[in-house]
Each structure stands twice: as structure tokens, then as C-alpha cells.
C-alpha positions in Angstrom: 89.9 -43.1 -66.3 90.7 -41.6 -69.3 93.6 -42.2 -71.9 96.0 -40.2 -73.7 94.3 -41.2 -76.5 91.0 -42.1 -75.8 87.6 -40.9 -73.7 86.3 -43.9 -71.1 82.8 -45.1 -72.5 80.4 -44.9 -69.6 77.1 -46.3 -69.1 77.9 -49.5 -71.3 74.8 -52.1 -71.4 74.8 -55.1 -70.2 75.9 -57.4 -72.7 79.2 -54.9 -73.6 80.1 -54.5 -69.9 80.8 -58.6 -70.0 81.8 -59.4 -73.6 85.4 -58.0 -72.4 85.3 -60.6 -70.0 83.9 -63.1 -72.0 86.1 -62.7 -75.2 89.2 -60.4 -73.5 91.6 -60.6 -76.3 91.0 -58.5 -79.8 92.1 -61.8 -81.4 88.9 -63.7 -79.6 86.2 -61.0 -80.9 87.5 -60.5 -84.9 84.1 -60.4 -87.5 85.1 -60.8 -90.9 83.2 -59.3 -93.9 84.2 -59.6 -97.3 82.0 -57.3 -100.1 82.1 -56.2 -103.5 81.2 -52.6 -104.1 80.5 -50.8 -107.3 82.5 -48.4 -107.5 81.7 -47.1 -111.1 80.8 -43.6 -110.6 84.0 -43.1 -108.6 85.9 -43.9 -111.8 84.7 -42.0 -114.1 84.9 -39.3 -111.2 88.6 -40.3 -110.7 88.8 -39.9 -114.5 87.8 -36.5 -114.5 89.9 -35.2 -111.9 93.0 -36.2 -112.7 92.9 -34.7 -115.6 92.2 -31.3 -113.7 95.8 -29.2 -113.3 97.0 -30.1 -109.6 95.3 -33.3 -109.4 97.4 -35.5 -111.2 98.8 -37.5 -108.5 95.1 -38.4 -107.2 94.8 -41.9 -106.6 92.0 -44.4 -105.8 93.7 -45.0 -102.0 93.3 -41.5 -102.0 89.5 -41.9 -102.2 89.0 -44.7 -100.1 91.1 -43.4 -97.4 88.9 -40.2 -97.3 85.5 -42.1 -97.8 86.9 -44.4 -95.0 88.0 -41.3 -93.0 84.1 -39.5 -93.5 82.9 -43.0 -92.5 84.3 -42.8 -89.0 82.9 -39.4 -88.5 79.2 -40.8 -89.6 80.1 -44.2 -87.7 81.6 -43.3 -84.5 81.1 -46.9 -82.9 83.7 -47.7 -85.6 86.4 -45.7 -83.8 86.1 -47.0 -80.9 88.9 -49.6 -78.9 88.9 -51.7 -75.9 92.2 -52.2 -74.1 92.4 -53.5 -70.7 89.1 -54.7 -70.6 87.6 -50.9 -71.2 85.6 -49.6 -74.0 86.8 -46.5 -75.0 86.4 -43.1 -77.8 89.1 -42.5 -79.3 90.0 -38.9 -79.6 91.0 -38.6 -83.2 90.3 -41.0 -86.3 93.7 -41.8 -87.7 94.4 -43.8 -90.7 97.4 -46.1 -91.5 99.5 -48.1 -94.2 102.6 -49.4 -94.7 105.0 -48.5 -97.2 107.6 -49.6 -99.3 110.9 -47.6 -99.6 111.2 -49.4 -103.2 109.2 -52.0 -105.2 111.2 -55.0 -104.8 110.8 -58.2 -102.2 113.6 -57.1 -100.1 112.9 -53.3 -99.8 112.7 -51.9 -95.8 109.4 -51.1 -95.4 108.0 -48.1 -93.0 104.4 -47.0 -90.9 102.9 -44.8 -91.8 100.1 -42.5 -89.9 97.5 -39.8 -91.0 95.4 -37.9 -88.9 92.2 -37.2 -90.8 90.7 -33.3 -89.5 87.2 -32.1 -89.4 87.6 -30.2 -92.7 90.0 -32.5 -94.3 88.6 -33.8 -98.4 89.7 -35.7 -101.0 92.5 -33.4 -102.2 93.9 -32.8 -98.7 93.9 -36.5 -97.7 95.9 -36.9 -101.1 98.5 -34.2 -100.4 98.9 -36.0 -97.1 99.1 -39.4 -97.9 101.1 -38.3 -101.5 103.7 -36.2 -98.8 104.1 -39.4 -96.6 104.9 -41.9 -99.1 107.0 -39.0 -100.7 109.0 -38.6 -97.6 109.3 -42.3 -97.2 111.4 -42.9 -100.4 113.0 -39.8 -100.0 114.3 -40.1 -96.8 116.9 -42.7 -95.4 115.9 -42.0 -92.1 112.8 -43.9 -90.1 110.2 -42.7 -87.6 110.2 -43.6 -83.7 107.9 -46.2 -84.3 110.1 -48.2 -86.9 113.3 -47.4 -85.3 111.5 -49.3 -82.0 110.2 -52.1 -84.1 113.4 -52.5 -85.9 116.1 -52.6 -82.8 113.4 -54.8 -80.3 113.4 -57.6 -83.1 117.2 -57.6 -83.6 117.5 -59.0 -80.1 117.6 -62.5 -78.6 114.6 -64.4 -78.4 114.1 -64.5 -74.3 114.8 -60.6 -74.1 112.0 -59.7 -77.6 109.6 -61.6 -75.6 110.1 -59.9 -72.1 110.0 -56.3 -73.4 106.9 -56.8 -75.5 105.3 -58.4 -72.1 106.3 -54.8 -70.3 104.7 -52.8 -73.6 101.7 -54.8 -73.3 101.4 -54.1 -69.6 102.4 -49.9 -70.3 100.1 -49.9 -73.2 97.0 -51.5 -71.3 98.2 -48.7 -68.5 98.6 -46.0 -71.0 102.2 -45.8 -70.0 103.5 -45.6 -73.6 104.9 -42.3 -75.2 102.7 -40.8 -77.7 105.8 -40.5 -79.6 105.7 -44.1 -80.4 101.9 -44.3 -80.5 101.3 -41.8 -82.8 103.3 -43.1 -85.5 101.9 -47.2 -85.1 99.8 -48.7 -87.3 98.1 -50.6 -84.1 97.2 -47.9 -82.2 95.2 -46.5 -85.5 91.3 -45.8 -86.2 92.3 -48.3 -89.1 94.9 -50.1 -90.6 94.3 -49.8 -94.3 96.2 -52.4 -96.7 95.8 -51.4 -101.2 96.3 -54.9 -102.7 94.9 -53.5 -105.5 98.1 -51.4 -106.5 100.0 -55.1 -106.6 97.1 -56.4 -109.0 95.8 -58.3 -106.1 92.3 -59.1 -104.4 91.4 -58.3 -101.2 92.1 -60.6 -98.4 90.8 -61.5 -94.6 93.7 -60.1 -91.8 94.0 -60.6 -88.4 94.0 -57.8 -85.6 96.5 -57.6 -83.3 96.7 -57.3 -79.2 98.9 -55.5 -79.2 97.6 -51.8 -79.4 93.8 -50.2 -80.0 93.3 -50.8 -83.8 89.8 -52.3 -83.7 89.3 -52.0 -87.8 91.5 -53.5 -90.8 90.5 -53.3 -94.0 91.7 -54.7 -97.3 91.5 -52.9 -100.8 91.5 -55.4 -103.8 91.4 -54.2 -107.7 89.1 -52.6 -109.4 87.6 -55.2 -112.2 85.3 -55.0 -114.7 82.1 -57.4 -114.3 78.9 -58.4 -115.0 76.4 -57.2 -112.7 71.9 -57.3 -113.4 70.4 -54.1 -113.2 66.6 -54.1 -113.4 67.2 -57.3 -115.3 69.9 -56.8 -117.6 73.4 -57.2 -117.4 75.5 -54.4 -117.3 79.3 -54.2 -117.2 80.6 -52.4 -113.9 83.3 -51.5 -111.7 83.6 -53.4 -109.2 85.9 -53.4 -106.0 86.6 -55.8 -103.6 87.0 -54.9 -100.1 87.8 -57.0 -96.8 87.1 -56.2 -93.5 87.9 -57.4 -90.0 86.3 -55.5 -86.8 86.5 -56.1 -83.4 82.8 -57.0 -82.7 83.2 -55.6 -78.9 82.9 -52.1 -80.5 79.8 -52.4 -83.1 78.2 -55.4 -84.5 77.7 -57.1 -87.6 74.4 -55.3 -88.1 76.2 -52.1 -87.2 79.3 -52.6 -89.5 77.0 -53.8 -92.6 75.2 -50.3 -92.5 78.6 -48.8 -92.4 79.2 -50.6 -95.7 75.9 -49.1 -97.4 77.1 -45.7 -96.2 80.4 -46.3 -98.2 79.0 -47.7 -100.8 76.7 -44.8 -101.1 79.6 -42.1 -100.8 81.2 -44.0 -104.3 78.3 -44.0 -105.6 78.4 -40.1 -105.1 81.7 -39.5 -105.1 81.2 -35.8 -105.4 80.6 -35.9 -101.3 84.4 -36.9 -100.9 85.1 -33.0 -101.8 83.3 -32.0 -98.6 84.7 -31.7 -95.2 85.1 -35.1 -93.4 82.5 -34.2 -91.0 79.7 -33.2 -93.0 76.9 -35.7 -92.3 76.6 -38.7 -95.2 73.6 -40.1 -93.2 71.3 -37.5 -93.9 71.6 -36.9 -97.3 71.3 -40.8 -98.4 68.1 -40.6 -96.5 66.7 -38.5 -98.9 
């Protein structure tokens, strides 16, 4: 049967149909990869744009979240989830974060959720992402998701752990309102955390259970180092990035290849200005 927010996966092979037997909780199947990728071109593409009139608030999160966004489109294993022991599509490829209503230790933080459309690019993830965080700071009020978050935790200890047994058991049954869904960071195509904006490298983070997320990954900072090229050294861009995938969905073969593709689209960053659903695949072929 089919979810509210995903399409049953039928005709499974073997070795699928029994891994959700054999590993049944997200926690059980994590893969962690951790790569550098040179992301040299992108900079001097970044560079260029901003300097363009109505791009000035371009950021490198901007870029990743698109390339990220196009990857899912090229790598559709990537958006898949299993919940309830059943592989499923999901029906949209969704993005999340979380942000900060100010930069300080103690500052409420907020999820946040973008849907990334067929003929979304690199200036319309911005806008979207740009009018999120915009709306974050700006606002006082919080989104059905946090408000949910924030009043479950408030109370006593016996009562927080009966009512996340009941959401587990409505969200394995697809019993939970897409209000809340749509606006959680686990129940996204991929939770996306920029350490690089705190000067930070990128790290290894769980997945959760709770939820469908199947794919986390970790932004570190862009660094200059030395990298051989055809035998000489040559001072790059380089950017960390840290991964952890439910291995139910695709495998480490499968997720390493999704890498390259990535690595590719920063490479060429000029693809990041076509829509999200152009095929990558073919053209690094050539």
C-alpha cells in the first residue's frame, strides 16, 4: 500500500526483501562516507555571480543544496525510505536544515523544509532557502512541526516517552498529518547540516527512526590545499563533506558514484543554472 508520501517499491530482490528483517531499524543499516571534493571551479563561479545585480545574497549552501537537489533526480535510489519494514519512492525530493533565530548558544532554533521542483536552479533554490531563513529571524512565530517538538518535550518523562511510542506506531501506519510531516527534518529526502558557515569541518551524524530521512549529510569549509595534478602540486579548493545513508536504499558502490556525479556538477558548476531534472549522467559521459 501506498503512503501519503511515498510509492510502495515492488518487485524488490532478494537480498532487499530480507535486509528489513535482518537490520529493521535505520540506526542498524547507517554507511558512513566521509570525502573531500574540489570544489575550485565552483568558487571562482560563486565569485562571479555574486557580483552579478540580484545575486548578491548567493551562497555556497545555496549551491550544494541544488547540486544535492539535481543529485536526487539523477540518483533516485537516494530518495528512497523504508519504514515499517517497506521500501518505498518517495514522492517528492525535499531538502532540510535547521536554523538559528540568532547567532548565539542560547538562540531557539527552528526546521526548516524545501521542496526542490522539476525546473527549480541555483537562483530559485537561493530565493527559497534565503526566504526561509528570512522568515525565520523575522518572525516570532514557529511552524507545526516545532510548535509539536517544543510542547511534547516540555512534559514529564513517562508521558514524552508514551506519545513518541504512539507517533512511531502512526508514522509506520502513515497516520501522521502531513501538516506535521511536511515541515520535519526527518521525514526529508535529506537533512543537510553547513558547518562550514561556523568555521567548522564536516562531521559523521546519526539517522534517526523516527521518520523516512534515509540521507544526512554534513558541509565542512572550504580550505585551501595542496593537491598533485599530473605531478605537481597545485593549491585548490577543497571541501569536506560527510555522509551517512541508510544502506537498505542504495549501497556503498551506489552512493560512491553519487559522489563523482557531485563532484562533477562543481566541477561544472554552470549545470547548477539548469532545471533540477535535466540529466547530469549523460553529459559527464561524454
Amino acid at each position: 500500500m501506498n503512503r501519503k508520501d511515498g510509492i510502495k517499491v515492488k518487485n524488490l530482490d532478494g537480498m532487499h526483501g530480507l535486509i528489513n528483517f535482518v537490520m529493521p531499524r535505520r540506526a542498524d543499516s547507517e554507511v558512513y562516507i566521509n570525502t573531500k571534493l574540489d570544489v575550485t571551479n565552483l568558487v571562482e563561479y560563486m565569485n562571479k555571480k555574486k557580483k552579478q545585480k540580484g545575486n548578491e545574497d548567493l551562497t555556497y549552501f545555496h549551491a550544494f543544496a541544488i547540486g544535492i537537489g539535481k543529485l536526487l533526480y539523477n540518483r533516485p535510489l537516494l530518495n528512497r525510505f523504508v519504514i515499517n519494514k517497506t521500501h518505498y519512492d518517495r514522492k517528492d525530493i525535499t531538502l532540510s536544515f535547521v536554523a538559528k533565530k540568532e547567532f548565539n548558544d542560547h538562540a531557539e532554533e527552528t526546521f526548516n523544509v524545501v521542496k526542490v521542483e522539476e525546473k527549480d536552479n541555483i537562483f530559485t533554490m537561493s530565493n527559497k532557502i534565503s526566504g526561509k531563513v528570512h522568515k525565520v529571524r523575522g518572525e516570532k512565530k514557529t511552524n507545526a512541526a516545532d510548535n509539536f517538538m517544543n510542547n511534547i518535550g516540555k512534559l514529564p518523562k513517562f508521558i514524552r516517552w508514551l506519545i513518541i511510542k504512539i507517533v512511531k506506531f502512526a508514522d509506520n501506519h502513515d497516520l501522521i498529518p502531513q501538516s506535521l510531516t511536511s515541515n520535519s527534518i526527518y521525514h526529508s529526502s535529506v537533512l543537510l547540516s553547513n558547518l562550514g558557515s561556523i568555521k567548522c569541518g564536516a562531521i559523521y551524524h546519526h539517522l534517526t527512526d523516527l521518520g523516512t530521512n534515509s540521507l544526512l549529510i554534513t558541509i565542512g569549509e572550504i580550505k585551501d590545499e595542496p593537491v598533485v595534478i599530473d605531478g605537481k602540486v597545485e593549491i585548490r579548493k577543497m571541501c569536506e563533506f560527510g555522509a551517512t545513508l541508510d544502506e537498505r536504499i542504495g549501497d556503498g558502490f551506489y552512493f560512491v558514484k553519487s559522489l563523482k556525479l557531485l563532484e562533477y556538477m562543481f566541477n561544472n558548476p554552470e549545470v547548477l543554472e539548469e532545471d533540477a531534472n535535466v540529466r547530469i549522467i549523460e553529459k559527464q559521459a561524454k
